[in-house]
N, C-alpha and C positions, 0 to 999 in steps of 0.2 A: 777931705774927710774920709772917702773911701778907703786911701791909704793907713788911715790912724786906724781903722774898723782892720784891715788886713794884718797891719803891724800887731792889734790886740790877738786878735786870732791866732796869729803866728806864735803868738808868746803862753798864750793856754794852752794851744797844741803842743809845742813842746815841754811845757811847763808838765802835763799830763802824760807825757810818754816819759819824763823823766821820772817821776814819780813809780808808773810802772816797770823801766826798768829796775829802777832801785828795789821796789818789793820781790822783782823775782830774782835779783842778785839775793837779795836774804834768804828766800826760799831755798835757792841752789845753793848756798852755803852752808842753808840748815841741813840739807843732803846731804853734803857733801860731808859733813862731821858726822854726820850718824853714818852713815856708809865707813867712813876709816875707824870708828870707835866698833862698828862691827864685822871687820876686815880685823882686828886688832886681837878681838873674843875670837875670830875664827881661829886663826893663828896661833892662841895661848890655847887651843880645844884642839887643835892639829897635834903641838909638840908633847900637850897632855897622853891623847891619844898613842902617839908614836910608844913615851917613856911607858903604859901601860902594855902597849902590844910587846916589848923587850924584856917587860918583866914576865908577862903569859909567856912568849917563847923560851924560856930557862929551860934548862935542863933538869934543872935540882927543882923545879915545883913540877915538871912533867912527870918524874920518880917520883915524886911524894902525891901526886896526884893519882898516877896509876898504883904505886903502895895505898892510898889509904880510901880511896874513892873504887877503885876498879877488883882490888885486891889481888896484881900480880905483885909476882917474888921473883926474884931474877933465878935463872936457871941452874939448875947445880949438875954438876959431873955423873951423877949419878942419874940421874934423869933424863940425861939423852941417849938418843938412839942413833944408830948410825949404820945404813945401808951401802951394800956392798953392789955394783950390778957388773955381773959377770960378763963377757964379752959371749956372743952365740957366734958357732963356727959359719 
């Protein structure tokens, strides 16, 4: 009789560690999907980011920034000056 008490035991206890494996296999998989669906946003926020920083670094909006925000005008011939330094004996 002792043996059928042991054999029952054996079969809840495992019966009950299989059960909780299985709910923390679902948990780690519910993880594990949100972690790559937000590995996924980081990624499409990365190459976002990059294609924005390429368009700030232009040339033609840095001109048109300094033209119409800062209000320089590119330099003209007349406008500059230009020293001379003599050599001392």
């Amino acid at each position: 009789m002792s043996r059928t008490w042991f054999l029952a035991l054996a079969v809840l206890a495992s019966s009950l560690a299989l059960v909780n494996a299985r709910y923390h296999e679902r948990r780690l998989f519910a993880q594990q999907q949100q972690l790559e669906r937000a590995s996924l946003k980081l990624s499409s926020d990365i190459q976002t980011l990059r294609v924005l920083l390429t368009e700030l670094r232009a040339p033609t909006r840095l001109d048109r920034v300094a033209k119409e925000q800062i209000g320089m005008v590119p330099i003209r011939p007349a406008e500059t000056l230009s020293f001379r330094l003599e050599e001392r004996p």
